[in-house]
N, C-alpha and C positions, 0 to 999 in steps of 0.2 A: 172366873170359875163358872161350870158352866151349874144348872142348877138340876135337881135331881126332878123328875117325872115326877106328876101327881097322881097319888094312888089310884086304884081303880075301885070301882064301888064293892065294898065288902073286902076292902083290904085294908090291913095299916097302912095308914104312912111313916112309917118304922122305915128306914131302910132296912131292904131283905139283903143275906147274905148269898152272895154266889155260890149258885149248886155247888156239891164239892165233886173232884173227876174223879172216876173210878179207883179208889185205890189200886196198886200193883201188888199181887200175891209174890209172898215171900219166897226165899227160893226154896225152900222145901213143899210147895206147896203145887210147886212148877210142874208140868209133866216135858221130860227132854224127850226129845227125840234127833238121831243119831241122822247126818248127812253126810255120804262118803265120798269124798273127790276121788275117783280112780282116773291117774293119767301116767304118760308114758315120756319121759325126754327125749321125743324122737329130735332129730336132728334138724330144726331150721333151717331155711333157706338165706341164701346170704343176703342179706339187703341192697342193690342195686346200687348204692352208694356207698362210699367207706361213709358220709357225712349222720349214716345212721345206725344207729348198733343196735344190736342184736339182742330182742326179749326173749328170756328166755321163762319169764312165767306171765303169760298169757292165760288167761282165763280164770286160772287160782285168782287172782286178784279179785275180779270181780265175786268170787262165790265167797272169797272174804269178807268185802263190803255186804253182801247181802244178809250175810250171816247175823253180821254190827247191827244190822237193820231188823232182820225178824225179831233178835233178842232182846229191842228196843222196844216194841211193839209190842211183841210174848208176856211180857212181865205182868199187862195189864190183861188180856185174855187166858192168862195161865199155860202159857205152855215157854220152850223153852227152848235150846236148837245147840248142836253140838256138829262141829265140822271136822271130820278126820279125814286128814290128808295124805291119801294112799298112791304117791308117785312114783315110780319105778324108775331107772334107768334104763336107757334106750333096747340094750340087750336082755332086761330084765325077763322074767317070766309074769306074762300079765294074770294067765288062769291062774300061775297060784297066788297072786295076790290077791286076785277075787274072791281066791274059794277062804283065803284069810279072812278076810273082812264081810264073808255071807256066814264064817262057821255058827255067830251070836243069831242067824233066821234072817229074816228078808227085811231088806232096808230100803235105803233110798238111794239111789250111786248118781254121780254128777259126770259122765264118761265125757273126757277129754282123750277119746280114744280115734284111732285111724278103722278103717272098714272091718278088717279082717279081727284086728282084737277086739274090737266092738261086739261085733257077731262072735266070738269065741266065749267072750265072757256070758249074752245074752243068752248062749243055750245049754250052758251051765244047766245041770237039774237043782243046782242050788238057791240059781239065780229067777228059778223059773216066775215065783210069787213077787218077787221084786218089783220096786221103777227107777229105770234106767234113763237118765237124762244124755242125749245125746248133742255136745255145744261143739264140736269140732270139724264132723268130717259132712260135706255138702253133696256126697254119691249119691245119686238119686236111686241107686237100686238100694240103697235102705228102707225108702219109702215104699219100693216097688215091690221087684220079685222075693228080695233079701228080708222084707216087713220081717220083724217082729211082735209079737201081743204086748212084753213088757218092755217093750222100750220107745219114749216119744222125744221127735226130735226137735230141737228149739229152733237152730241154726239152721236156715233156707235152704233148700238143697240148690243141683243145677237149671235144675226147669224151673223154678220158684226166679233165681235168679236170669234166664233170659226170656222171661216172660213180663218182667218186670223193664229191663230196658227196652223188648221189641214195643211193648205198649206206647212207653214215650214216643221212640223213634218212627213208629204208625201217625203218632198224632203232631209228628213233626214233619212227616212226610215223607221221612228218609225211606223209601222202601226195599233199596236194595244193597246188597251187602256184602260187602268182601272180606273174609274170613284170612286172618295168618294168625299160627299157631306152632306150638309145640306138639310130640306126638305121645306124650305121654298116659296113663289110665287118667288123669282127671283130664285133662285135656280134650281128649277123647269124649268122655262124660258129657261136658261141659258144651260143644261140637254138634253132639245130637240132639242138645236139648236146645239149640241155637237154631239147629233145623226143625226142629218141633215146633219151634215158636215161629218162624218164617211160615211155615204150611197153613198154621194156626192163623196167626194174625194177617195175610195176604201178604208178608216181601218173600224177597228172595234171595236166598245166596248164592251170586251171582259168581263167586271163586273161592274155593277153598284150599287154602296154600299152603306145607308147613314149611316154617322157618328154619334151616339148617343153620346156619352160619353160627359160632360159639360168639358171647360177646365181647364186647373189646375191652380191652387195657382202662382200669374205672381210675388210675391213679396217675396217670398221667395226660399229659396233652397230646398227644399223640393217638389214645382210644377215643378222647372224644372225635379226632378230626376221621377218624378210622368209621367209627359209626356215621357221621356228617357224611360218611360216602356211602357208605353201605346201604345205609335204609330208602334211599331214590332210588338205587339200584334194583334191591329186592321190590321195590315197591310201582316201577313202572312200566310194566308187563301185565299190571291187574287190567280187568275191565272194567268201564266205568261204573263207578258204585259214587252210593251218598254216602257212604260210612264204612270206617275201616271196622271190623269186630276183632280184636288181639285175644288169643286165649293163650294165655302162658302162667299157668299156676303158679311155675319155679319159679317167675318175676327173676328171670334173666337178661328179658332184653325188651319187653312191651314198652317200659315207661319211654327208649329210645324213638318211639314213632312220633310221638306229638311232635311237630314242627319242622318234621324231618323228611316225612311221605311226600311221594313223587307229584299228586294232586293234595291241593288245600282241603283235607276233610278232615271230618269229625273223629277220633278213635276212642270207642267204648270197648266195655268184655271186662276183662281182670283186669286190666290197667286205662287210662285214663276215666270216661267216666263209667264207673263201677255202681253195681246193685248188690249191697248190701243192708243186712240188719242194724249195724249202725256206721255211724260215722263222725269223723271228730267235728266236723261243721255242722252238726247238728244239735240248734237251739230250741225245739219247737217244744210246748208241752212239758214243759218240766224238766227239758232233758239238762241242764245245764246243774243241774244236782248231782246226776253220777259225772258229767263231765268235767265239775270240778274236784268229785270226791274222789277219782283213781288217783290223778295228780298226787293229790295229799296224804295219799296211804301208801302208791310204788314210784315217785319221783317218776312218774311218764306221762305220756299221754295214754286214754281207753283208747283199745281196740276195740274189735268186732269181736273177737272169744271172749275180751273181758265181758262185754254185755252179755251174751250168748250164759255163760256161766253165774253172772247175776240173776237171769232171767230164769235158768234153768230152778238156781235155788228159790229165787221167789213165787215159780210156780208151786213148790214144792211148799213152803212155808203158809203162803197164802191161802191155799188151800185147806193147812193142819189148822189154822185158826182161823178161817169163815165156817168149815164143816163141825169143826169140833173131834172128827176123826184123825187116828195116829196110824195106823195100819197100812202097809204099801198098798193093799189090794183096795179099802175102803176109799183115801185117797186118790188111786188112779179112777175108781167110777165116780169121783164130783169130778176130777180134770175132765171126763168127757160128757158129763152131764151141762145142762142150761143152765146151770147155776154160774157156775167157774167163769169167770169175765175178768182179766186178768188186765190191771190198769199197770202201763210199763211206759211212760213219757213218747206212745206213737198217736197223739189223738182221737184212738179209738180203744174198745176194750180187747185183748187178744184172747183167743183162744184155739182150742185142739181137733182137729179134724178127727173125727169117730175113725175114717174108712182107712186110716199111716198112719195115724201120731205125729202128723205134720202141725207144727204151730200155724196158726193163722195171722199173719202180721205185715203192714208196710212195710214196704221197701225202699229205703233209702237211696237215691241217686245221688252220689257224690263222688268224692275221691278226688285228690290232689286242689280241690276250689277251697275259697275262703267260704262260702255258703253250699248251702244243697244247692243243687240244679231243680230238682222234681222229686216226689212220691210216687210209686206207685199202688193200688191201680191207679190209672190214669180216668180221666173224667170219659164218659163215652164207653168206656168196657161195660158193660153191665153182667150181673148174676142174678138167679133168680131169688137165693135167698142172703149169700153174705159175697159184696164185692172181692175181698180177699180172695175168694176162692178161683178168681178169674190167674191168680197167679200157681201156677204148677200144675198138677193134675188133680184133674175136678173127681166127685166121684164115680162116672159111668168112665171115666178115662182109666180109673187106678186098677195096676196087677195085682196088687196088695189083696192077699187073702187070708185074715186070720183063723186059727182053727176056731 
C-alpha cells in the first residue's frame, strides 16, 4: 500500500478530503432550450451493391447522440437541451413545417435540407432572427452568391472538398487530371470547383468526359463481366493523366473504375479516395467515441451526415454553455467571435468563417481503405492567419455578401 504524502508546512496531516465536483442543478433549476431537426425523406440513392442497404436516417442519428451528450454535461452548468424532430415526407410541404415549429419565436433548426428548401425556409420572415444549421447539402452557392446571414454550414461544400484532394494530389505530384462524370446540378457543381482548384494549385484538367453508359446488372454475373468491358472501353481514349477524378454523386457507377481503367491510375472525387468531413477509418483524436457510439444507438456504421448533424448540434450546445447565452441571435455572435474554438475529435479547434458561415475544419482523405490515406491541408499550403482556410474560398475570393 502505497503511503500517503507528508504534509506541507502549515498543514495537518489529517488526511484531506477530495474536493467535492460541482454539484448538478436540479431539473427545475435547468434552463431548456429547444433544438429543431427540420429534415425532408427525400429519396436516397441506391447503393451500388445490393450487399448494402439503404439508411434511411442519416444524420438524425447523430444530432441524437449529441443531444445524450450536451444533457450530460448541462446538468452541471445549468442548462438543458430539448430535440424535436420535425421530418416531413418527401412530398411534404417544408415551409409549413417551418413556419410550425418558428410560430413559439426564433430557435435553433439543424437543416437536413436539399438547396432549394434550405433557402426557402432561410428567408422565411419568421426565420429571419434564427440559426440554421446546414449538415446536408455541399452546393457551393450556399456559401456563395445564395449566402445567407442566419444560416452556417457545418458540412464542406464543393470547393472545400476539391481543394482538399488537389492539395494531396500537388504534393504527390500527380498534376494532371482526367475528369469522368455524371452531368447532373451536383455534378456540375462539383466539376468547377475541380477546375478551380487545378487553376489554383498549378494542375490541369487534361479531359473532361461525361459518362453516358447506364450501369450494369449489380445482381448477376453477367453485370459484373458487362462492366469488366465497359470501363477500358470508356476509359482508353483519355489522355495521359496521373489520376482519374470520377464525379458521380448518384454513386451509380464510380465505385466500377478502380481496377478496371484502361491505364493503372489512381481514382479520387466521389468515389474511390474521397474528401470528406468524416470517415469510418478514422481513429485519430478521440474519434473512436462517436465511432463507436452510433453503432450502439442505430445498429450501423457513422456516416458523414451522422457527424455533420452531431456537430451541427454541438456547435450549437457548446456554445449555450461556454457563453452562458440562450438566445439564436446572442449565440450566433460567440459562433463568430474568438472565443468559440469548437473541439470535435479533428486535432485541432474548429471554427466559423465570419465572411459564409462556412465551418473551418480538416478534411478527411479516405473512403473504401482500412485507414485514412492523408488530412488535409496538406504540409506546405500555407495561410496567413488559419491553414484551413487554404481549403474553399478564402475571404478576398468569396461572392458572399451579407446585408
Amino acid at each position: 500500500m502505497v503511503g500517503s504524502a507528508p504534509a506541507a508546512p502549515g498543514e495537518s496531516s489529517e488526511a484531506k478530503e477530495p474536493a467535492a465536483a460541482a454539484p448538478a442543478a436540479s431539473a427545475e433549476d435547468l434552463q431548456t432550450t429547444r433544438i429543431v431537426y427540420l429534415g425532408k425523406q427525400y429519396e436516397e440513392p441506391l447503393p451500388l451493391s445490393y450487399a448494402e442497404k439503404i439508411i434511411t436516417d442519416k444524420g438524425i442519428q447523430g444530432a441524437r447522440l449529441m443531444i445524450k451528450e450536451a444533457n450530460q454535461a448541462g446538468t452541471f452548468a445549468g442548462h438543458a437541451f430539448e430535440l424535436v424532430e420535425a421530418i416531413i415526407p418527401a412530398d411534404g410541404d417544408i415551409v409549413a413545417k417551418a413556419k410550425e415549429v418558428l410560430a413559439d419565436g426564433d430557435t435553433f433548426i439543424i437543416a437536413d435540407l436539399e438547396p432549394t428548401d434550405l433557402l426557402a425556409v432561410a428567408d422565411l420572415p419568421e426565420a429571419k432572427n434564427s440559426v440554421i444549421m446546414n449538415i446536408r447539402s455541399s452546393a457551393t452557392k450556399l456559401r456563395q452568391e445564395e449566402c445567407r446571414p442566419n444560416v452556417f454550414h457545418i458540412i464542406p461544400d464543393w470547393a472545400m472538398r476539391a481543394d482538399a484532394l488537389a492539395q494531396y494530389l500537388i504534393w504527390k505530384k500527380w498534376p494532371r487530371w482526367y475528369v469522368l462524370r455524371r452531368d447532373g446540378v451536383e455534378d456540375q457543381d462539383y466539376l468547377a470547383q475541380v477546375k478551380r482548384a487545378a487553376a489554383r494549385f498549378g494542375a490541369k484538367v487534361v479531359e473532361d468526359q461525361v459518362y453516358r453508359l447506364p450501369p450494369g446488372a449489380r445482381n448477376v454475373d453477367s453485370g459484373h463481366q458487362q462492366v469488366q468491358a465497359q470501363i477500358p472501353m470508356e476509359t482508353q481514349s483519355a489522355p495521359d493523366h496521373d489520376v482519374l477524378w470520377v464525379i458521380n454523386t448518384e454513386d451509380d457507377f464510380g465505385d466500377y473504375l478502380m481496377y478496371r481503367t484502361h491505364l493503372p491510375r489512381p481514382v479520387v472525387g466521389t468515389q474511390g479516395l474521397q474528401a470528406t468531413a468524416w470517415d469510418p477509418s478514422y481513429t485519430e483524436s478521440g474519434a473512436m467515441r462517436f465511432q463507436r457510439a452510433i453503432p450502439r444507438q442505430a445498429d450501423r456504421k457513422p456516416t458523414e451526415r451522422d457527424y455533420t448533424g452531431w456537430l451541427g448540434v454541438r456547435s450549437i450546445t457548446e456554445s449555450i454553455m461556454k457563453s452562458n447565452k440562450t438566445t439564436p441571435q446572442e449565440v450566433k455572435a460567440y459562433m463568430l467571435s474568438p472565443e468559440f474554438k469548437l473541439e470535435a475529435s479533428k486535432g485541432q479547434a474548429l471554427s466559423f468563417r465570419d465572411w459564409d458561415h462556412q465551418m473551418r475544419q480538416p478534411i478527411i482523405l479516405g473512403g473504401g481503405t482500412r485507414v485514412p490515406v492523408s488530412t488535409s491541408p496538406q504540409d506546405g499550403f500555407l495561410h496567413e492567419t488559419n491553414l484551413t482556410d487554404t481549403l474553399g474560398f478564402d475571404r478576398p475570393e468569396s461572392k458572399c455578401k451579407f446585408p
